[in-house]
N, C-alpha and C positions, 0 to 999 in steps of 0.2 A: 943823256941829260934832257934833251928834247920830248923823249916819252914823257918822264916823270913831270915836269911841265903840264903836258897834255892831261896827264892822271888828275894833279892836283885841278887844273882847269875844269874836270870832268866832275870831281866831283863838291865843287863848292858849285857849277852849277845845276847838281841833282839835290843838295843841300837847301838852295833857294830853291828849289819847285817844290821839294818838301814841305819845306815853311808856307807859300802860297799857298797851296793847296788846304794844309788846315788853318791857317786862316781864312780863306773863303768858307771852311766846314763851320769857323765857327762862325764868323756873321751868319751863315743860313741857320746854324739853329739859334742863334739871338733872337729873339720878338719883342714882341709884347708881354707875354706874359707875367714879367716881374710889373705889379698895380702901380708903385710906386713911381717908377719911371713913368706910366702913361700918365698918370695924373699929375707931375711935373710937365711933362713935355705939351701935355694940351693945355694945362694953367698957363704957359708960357705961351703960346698961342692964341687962346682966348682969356684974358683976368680977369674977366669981367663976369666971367663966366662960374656957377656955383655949380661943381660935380657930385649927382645923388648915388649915382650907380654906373659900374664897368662892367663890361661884357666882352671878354676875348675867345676870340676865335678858338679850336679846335688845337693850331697850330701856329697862333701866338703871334701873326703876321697882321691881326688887324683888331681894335680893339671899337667897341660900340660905345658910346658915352650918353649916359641920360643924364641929364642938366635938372637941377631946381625946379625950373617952370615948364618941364614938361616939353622941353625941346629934348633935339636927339642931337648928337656931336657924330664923328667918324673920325679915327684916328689908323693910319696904317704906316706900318713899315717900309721906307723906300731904299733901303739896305744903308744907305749914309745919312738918310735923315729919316725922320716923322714926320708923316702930310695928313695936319689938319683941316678940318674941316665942320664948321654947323650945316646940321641938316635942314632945308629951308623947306615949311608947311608947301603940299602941293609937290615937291620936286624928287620925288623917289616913289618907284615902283620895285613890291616885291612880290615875289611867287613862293612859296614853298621848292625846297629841293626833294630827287628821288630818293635820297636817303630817311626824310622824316625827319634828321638833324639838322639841316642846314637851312640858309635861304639863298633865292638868286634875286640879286638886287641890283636897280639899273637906277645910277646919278643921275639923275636930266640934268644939274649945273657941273659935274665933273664926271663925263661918261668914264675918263681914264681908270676910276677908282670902282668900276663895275665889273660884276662876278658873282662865282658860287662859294658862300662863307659856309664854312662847316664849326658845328659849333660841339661841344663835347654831351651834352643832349641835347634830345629835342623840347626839353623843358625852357633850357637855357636859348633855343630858338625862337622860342614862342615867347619868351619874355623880350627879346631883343624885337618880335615884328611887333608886340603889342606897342612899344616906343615909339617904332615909327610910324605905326597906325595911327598913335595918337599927334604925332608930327605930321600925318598927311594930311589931316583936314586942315585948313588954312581958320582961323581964328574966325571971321564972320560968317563960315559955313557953316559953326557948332549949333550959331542958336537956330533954332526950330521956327519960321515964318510965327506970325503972330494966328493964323486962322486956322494953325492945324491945332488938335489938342494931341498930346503925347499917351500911349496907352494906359500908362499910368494912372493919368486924369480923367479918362474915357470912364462913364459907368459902366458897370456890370450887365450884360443882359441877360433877364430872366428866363432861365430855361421853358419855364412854362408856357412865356410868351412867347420864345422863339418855336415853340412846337405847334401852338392853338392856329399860325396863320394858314 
């Protein structure tokens, strides 16, 4: 009688390790990738806030947010929640990864959230660093000093004259 005991004990607890196990499978492959959730959980976060365009990772763990006006958001997977975040002008550094798809990206206001994002091209990388390129300049650094002229407005120089000196 005492075996059978034991038996059943044995395996209602190989039954729960069972269960735990794919459920920890599935939170790991939960992400981001379904749009709708991100764009919920960051409106919820920020409502203030008008969403032009999303950009999720490789592997669905972190999603990119360009905003209306040309700010950048940051939105990642913390396995029980979403941790939001606007990207503030000035506060992000990025490099290119060795793969050509991804970037390595360093928070100056949340180092926690820094790392290598690998994105599913390198199109789709290069659209996410043009974001935050355009987030990195701080708003009174865009306009151009008053004494410079932009090349634009610079005239042409005549070849002929650049050759006669």
């Amino acid at each position: 009688m005492g075996i059978i005991v034991w038996c059943v004990l044995f395996a209602i607890v190989i039954f729960f390790a069972f269960v735990a196990t794919r459920m920890a499978a599935q939170n790991k492959e939960d992400g981001l990738h379904d749009t709708g959730l991100a764009i919920i959980e960051f409106g919820r976060a920020f409502p203030n806030e008008a969403i032009r365009q999303l950009q999720a990772t490789e592997n669905g763990q972190a999603v990119f947010v360009r905003l209306h006006d040309n700010k950048a958001g940051f939105m990642r997977n913390m396995s029980r929640h979403f941790s939001c975040h606007l990207i503030e002008p000035g506060r992000v550094r990025v490099i290119g990864s060795e793969t050509g798809r991804g970037l390595v990206i360093d928070f100056l206001d949340a180092p926690h959230h820094n790392g290598n994002f690998e994105f599913a091209s390198a199109k789709e990388a290069s659209e996410v660093s043009l974001w935050l390129l355009g987030n990195y300049i701080a708003e009174p650094d865009k306009d151009l000093p008053p004494g410079n002229i932009s090349a634009a407005k610079r005239p042409a120089i005549s070849p002929t004259l650049a050759l006669s000196t």
